[in-house]
KEKE-713465 format. One record per residue (C-alpha): x, y, z; residue number from 1; residue in one letter. Coordinates in nm, 2 decimals, decimal comma, always signed. Example, Ala and Ser with C-alpha at 12.3 -4.5 7.8 and 13.67 -1.06 7.14 Angstrom:
<pts>
       x       y       z  kolza  roba
   +1,23   -0,45   +0,78      1     A
   +1,37   -0,11   +0,71      2     S
</pts>
This chain:
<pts>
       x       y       z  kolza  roba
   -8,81   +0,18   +1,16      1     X
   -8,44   +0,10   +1,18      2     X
   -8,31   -0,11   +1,49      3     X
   -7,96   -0,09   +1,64      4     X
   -7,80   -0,34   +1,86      5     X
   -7,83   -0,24   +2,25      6     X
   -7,50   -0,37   +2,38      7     X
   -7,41   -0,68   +2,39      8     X
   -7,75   -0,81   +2,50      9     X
   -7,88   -0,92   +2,18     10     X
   -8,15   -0,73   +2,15     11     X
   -8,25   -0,46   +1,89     12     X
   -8,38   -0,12   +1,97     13     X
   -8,52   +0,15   +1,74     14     X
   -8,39   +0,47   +1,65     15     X
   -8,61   +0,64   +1,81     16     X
   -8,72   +0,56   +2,16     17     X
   -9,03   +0,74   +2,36     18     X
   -8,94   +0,88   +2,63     19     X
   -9,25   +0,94   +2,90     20     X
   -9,08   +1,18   +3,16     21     X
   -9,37   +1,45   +3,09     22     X
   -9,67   +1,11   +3,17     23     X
   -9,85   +1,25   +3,49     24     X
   -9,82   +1,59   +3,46     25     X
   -9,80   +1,76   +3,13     26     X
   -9,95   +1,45   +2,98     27     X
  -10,23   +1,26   +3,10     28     X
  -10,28   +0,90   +3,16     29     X
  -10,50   +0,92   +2,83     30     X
  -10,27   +1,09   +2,63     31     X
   -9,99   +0,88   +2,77     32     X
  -10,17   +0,56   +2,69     33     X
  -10,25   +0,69   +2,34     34     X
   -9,90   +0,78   +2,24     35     X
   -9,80   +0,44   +2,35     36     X
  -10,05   +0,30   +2,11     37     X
   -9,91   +0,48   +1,83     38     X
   -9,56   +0,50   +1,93     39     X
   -9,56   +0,06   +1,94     40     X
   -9,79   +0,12   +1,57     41     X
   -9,54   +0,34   +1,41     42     X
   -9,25   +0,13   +1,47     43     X
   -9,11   +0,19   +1,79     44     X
   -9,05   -0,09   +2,04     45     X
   -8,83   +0,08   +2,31     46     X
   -8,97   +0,30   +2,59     47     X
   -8,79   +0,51   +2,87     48     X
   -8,93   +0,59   +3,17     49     X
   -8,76   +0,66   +3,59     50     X
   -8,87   +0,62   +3,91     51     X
   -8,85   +0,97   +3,99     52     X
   -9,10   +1,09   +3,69     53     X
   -9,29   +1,27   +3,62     54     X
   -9,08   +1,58   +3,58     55     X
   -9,15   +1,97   +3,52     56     X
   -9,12   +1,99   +3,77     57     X
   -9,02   +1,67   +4,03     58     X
   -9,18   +1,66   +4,33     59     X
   -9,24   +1,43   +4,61     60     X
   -9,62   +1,41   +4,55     61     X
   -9,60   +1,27   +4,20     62     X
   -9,29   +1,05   +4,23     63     X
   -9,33   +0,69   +4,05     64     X
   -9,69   +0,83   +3,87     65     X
   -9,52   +0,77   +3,54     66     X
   -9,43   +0,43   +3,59     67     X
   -9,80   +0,39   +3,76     68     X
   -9,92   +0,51   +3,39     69     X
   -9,75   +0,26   +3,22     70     X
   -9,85   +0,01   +3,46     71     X
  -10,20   +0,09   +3,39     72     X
  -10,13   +0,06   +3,01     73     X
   -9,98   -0,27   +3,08     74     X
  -10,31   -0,38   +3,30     75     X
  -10,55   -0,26   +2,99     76     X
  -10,32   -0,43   +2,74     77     X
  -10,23   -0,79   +2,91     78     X
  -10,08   -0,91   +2,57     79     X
   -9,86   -0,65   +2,45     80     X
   -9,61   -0,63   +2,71     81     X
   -9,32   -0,88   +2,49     82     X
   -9,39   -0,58   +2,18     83     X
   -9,14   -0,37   +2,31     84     X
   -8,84   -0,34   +2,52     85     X
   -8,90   -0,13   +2,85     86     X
   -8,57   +0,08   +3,07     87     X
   -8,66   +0,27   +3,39     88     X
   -8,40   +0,40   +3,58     89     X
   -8,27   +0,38   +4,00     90     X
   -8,26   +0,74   +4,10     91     X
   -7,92   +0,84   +4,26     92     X
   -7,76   +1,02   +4,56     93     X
   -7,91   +1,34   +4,65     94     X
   -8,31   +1,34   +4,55     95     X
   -8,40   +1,39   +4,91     96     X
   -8,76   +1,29   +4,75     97     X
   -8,66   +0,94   +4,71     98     X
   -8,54   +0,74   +4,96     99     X
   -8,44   +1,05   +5,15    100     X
   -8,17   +1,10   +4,89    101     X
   -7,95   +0,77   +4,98    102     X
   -7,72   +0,63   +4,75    103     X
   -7,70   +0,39   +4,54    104     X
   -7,63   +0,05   +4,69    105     X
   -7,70   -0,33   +4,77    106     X
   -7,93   -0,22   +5,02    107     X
   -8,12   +0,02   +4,76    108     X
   -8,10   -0,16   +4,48    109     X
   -8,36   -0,46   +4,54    110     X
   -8,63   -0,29   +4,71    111     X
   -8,63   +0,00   +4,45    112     X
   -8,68   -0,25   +4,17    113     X
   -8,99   -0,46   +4,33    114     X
   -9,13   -0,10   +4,37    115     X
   -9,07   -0,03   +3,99    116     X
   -9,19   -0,37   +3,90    117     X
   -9,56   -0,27   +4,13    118     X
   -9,57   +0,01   +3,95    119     X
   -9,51   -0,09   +3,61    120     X
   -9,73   -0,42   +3,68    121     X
   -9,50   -0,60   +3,48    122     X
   -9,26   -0,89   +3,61    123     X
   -8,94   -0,79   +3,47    124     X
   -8,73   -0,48   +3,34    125     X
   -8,57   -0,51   +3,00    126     X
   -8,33   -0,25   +3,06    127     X
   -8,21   -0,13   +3,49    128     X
   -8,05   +0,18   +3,46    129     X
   -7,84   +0,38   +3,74    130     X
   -7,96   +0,72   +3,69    131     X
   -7,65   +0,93   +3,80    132     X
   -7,36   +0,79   +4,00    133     X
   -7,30   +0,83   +4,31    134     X
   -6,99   +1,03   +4,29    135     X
   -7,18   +1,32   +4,04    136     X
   -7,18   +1,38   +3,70    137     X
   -7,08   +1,67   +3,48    138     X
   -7,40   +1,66   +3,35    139     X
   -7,73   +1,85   +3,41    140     X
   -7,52   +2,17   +3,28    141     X
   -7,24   +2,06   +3,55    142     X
   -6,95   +2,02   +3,31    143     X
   -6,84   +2,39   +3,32    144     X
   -6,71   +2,37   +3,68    145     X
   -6,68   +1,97   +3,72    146     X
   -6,41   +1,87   +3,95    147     X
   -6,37   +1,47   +4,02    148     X
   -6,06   +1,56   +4,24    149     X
   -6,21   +1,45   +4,57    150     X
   -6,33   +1,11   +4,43    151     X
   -6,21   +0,81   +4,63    152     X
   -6,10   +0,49   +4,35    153     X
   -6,09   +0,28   +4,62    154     X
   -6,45   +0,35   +4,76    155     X
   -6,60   +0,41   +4,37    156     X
   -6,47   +0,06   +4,26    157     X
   -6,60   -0,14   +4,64    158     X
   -6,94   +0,03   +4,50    159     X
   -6,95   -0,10   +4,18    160     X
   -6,87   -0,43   +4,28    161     X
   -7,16   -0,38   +4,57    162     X
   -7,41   -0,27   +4,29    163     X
   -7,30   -0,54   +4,05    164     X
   -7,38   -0,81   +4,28    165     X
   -7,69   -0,72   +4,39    166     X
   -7,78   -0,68   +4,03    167     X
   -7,68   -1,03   +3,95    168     X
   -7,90   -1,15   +4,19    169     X
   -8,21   -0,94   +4,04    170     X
   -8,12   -1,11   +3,69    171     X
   -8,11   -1,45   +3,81    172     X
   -8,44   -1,38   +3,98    173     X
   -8,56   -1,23   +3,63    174     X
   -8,68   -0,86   +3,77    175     X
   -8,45   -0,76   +3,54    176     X
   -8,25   -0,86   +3,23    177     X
   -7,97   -0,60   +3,14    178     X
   -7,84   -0,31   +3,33    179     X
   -7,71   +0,02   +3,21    180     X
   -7,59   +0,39   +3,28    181     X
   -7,68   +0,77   +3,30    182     X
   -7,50   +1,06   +3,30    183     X
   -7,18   +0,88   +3,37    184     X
   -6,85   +0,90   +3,23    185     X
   -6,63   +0,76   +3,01    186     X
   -6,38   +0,64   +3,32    187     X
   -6,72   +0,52   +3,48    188     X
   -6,83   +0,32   +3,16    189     X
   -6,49   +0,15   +3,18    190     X
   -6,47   +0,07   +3,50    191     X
   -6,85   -0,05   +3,50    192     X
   -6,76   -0,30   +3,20    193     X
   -6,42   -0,39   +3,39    194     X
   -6,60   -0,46   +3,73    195     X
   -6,85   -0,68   +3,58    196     X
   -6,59   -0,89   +3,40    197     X
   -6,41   -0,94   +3,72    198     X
   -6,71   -0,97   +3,97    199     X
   -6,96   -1,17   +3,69    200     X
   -7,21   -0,90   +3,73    201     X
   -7,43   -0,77   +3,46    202     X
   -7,22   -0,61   +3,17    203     X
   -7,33   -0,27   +3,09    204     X
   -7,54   -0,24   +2,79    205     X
   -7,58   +0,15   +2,77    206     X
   -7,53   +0,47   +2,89    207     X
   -7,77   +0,74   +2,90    208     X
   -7,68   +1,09   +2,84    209     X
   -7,73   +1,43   +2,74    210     X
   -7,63   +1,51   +2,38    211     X
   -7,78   +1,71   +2,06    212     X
   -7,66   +1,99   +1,81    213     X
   -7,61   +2,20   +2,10    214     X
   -7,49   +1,90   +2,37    215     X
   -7,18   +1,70   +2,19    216     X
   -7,02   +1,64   +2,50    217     X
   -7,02   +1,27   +2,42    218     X
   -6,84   +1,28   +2,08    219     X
   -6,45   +1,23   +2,22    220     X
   -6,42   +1,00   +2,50    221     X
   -6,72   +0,84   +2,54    222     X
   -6,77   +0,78   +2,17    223     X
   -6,44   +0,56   +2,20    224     X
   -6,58   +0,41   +2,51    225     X
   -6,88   +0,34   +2,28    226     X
   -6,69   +0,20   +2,01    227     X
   -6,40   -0,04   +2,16    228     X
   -6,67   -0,14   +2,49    229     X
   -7,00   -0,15   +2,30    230     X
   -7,16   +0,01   +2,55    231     X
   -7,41   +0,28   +2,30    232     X
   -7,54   +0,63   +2,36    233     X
   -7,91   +0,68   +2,46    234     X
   -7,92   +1,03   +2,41    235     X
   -8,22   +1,22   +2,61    236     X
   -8,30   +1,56   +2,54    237     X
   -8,25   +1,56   +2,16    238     X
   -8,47   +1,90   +2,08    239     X
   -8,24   +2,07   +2,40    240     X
   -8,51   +2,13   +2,61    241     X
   -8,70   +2,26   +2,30    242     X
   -8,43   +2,55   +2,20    243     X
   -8,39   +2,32   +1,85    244     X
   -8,74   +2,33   +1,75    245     X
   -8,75   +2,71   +1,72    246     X
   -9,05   +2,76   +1,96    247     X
   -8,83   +2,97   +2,14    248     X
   -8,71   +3,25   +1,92    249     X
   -8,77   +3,65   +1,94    250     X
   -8,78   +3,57   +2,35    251     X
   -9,10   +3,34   +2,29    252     X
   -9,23   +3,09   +2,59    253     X
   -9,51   +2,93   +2,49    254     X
   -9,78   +2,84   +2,77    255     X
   -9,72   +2,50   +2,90    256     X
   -9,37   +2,45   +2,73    257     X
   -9,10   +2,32   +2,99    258     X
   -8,94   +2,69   +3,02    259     X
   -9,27   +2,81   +3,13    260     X
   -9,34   +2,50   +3,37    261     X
   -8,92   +2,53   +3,52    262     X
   -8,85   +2,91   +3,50    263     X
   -8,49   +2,84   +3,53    264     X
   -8,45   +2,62   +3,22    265     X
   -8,45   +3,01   +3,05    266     X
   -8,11   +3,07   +3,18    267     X
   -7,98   +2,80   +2,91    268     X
   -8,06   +3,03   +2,63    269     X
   -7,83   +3,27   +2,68    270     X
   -7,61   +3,53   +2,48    271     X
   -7,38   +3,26   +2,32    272     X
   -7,67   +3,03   +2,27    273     X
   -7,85   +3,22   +2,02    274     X
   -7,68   +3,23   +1,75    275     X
   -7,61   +2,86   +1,77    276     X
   -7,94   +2,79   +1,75    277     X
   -8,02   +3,02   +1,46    278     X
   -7,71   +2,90   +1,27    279     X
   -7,89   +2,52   +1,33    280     X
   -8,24   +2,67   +1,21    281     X
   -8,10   +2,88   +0,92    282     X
   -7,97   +2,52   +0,81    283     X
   -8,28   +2,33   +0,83    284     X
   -8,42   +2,65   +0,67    285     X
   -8,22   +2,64   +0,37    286     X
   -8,32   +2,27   +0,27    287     X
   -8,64   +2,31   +0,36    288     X
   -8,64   +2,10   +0,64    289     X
   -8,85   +2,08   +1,00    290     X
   -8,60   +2,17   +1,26    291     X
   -8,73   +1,87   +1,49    292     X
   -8,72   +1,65   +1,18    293     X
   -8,37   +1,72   +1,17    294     X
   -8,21   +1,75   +1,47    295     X
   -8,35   +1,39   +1,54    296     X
   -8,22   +1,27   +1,22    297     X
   -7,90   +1,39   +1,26    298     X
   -7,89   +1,22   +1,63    299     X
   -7,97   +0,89   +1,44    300     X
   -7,65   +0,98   +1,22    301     X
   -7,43   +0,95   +1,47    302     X
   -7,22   +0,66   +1,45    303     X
   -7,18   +0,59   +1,85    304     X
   -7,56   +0,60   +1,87    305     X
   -7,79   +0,31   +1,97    306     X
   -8,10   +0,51   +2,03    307     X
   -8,26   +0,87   +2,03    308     X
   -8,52   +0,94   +2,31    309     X
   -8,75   +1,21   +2,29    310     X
   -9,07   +1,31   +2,47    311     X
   -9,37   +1,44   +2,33    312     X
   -9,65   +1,62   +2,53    313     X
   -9,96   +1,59   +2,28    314     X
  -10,05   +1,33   +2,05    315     X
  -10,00   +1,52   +1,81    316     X
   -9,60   +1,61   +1,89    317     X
   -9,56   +1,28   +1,90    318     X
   -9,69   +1,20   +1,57    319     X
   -9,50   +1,52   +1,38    320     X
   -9,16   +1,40   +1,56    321     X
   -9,24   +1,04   +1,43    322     X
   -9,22   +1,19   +1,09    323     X
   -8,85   +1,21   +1,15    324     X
   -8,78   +0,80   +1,18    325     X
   -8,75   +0,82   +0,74    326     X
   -8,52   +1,11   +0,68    327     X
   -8,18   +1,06   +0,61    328     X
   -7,94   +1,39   +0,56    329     X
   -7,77   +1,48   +0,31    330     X
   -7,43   +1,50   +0,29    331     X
   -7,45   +1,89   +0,18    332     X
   -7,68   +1,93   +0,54    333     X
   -7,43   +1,71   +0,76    334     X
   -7,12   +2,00   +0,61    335     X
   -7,34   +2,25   +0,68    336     X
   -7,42   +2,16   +1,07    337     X
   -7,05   +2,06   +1,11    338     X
   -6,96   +2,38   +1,02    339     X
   -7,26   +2,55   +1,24    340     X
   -7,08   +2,33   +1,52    341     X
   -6,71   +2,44   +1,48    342     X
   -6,84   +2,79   +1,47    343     X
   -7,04   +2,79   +1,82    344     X
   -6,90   +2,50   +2,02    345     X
   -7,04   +2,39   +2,35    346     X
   -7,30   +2,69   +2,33    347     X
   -7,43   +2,59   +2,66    348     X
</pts>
């Protein structure tokens, strides 16, 4: 499988990353432990997990049982732990199930990493990510009404200094070896790489966000961020929430999807969403292509990317999106999906 720099770090990730958010309650700690055993087989060597999963939905009760799965892996499988490069994530302000929703800080930052590092039984983090800042993000379908105005500089950059501190002091401990984003911004990813040059703070690697067919948010600002700061997309949610794989057409939920688990996830496919997913499947339909197959592809494409993350529930999703890693689009199907793109822009 093809590997892409992450950052500056010197190290390679591939294409395609697992992500595990469903590991504890859609998926089982078999299942999990299984898809990590082909996922590392087929190629992959980077996996994407948070404190706060398992989601669909997130609640107090299972909080850190994904990381606790992996852990487990890692206890059955005492060897394999240099095979591939692990990111978990510090949840942010607001989860009142975490930390009674506190912010991120110096006085967060430590104790939430020894509890990932339990967890995980593992004694170090490849990749420490800040899950959302602490100021908000336009993400998580926020964008449309996203208003920064009331953001303090002043108190934004005494945080990042804060933060990048008490990071340092978790890499020279080795609990963790590079540190990157979620849901942030392109001012954020600037500032973040222009605090840690002046405070000698970890240098941010990546930034995890939103973005598919349907989700090209990141392909302005950010992608120049990406280009001039080497700081890559991780893009999560790839399929958009499953509307790209067309197992939600003619009104359709199947039992046990994430629109049946989180009820309000429906209200994404609305009126102007419609057609632009059947303009995307009406693509992949006309070259004979598996919709999943290609809207990962097309992910891998993109020029600012560093890697794709997608879950899989079953074994056997995980194996048909795997499929995906060895096709390469055509230059006819990258028109044709440019076009579907200028024709329903930011469909939700």
């Amino acid at each position: 499988m093809k590997t892409n720099p992450l950052g500056r770090t010197g190290l390679h990730v591939s294409q395609l990353c697992l992500g595990t958010m469903t590991f504890g309650t859609q998926t089982s700690q078999a299942e999990g432990h299984a898809q990590m055993d082909m996922a590392l087989a087929r190629g992959i060597n980077f996996v994407d997990t948070a404190e706060m999963y398992p989601v669909n939905p997130v609640s107090r009760e299972t909080i850190g049982r994904t990381e606790e799965i992996l852990g487990n892996w890692h206890r059955a499988n005492p060897s394999r732990r240099g095979e591939y490069i692990l990111a978990t994530k510090h949840s942010g302000e607001g989860l009142q199930a975490v930390r009674d929703g506190a912010p991120i800080s110096s006085a967060t930052i430590a104790a939430t990493i020894e509890g990932s590092l339990k967890r995980l039984q593992t004694d170090y983090i490849d990749l420490y990510q800040f899950h959302w800042p602490n100021r908000g993000s336009y993400m998580f379908r926020k964008n449309w009404r996203y208003d920064p105005s009331s953001q303090s500089r002043a108190e934004t950059i005494a945080h990042m200094e804060d933060a990048l501190g008490a990071l340092q002091k978790q890499v020279e401990k080795g609990n963790i070896r590079h540190f990157g984003l979620s849901n942030e911004s392109a001012w954020g990813c600037s500032m973040w790489a222009m605090m840690a040059e002046k405070t000698g703070g970890p240098r941010v690697a990546s930034v995890q966000n939103e973005y598919s067919l349907l989700c090209r948010l990141f392909d302005t600002d950010l992608a120049e961020v990406a280009a001039n700061e080497d700081i890559g997309l991780l893009s999560y949610s790839p399929l958009a929430v499953g509307l790209l794989t067309g197992k939600y057409q003619g009104q359709a939920v199947p039992e046990g999807s994430r629109m049946s688990l989180v009820p309000e996830l429906g209200g994404r496919m609305t009126d102007r969403v419609r057609p632009a997913v059947d303009a995307y499947l009406a693509v992949a339909a006309r070259y004979g292509l598996d919709p999943v197959h290609m809207a990962l592809a097309w992910c891998c494409k993109r020029p600012f990317m560093t890697s794709v993350i997608f879950g899989a529930t079953t074994l056997a999703q995980l194996e048909h999106a795997l499929e995906a890693a060895d096709l390469e689009l055509s230059d006819e199907v990258m028109k044709e999906l440019d076009a579907a793109h200028k024709a329903h822009p930011m469909p939700f």
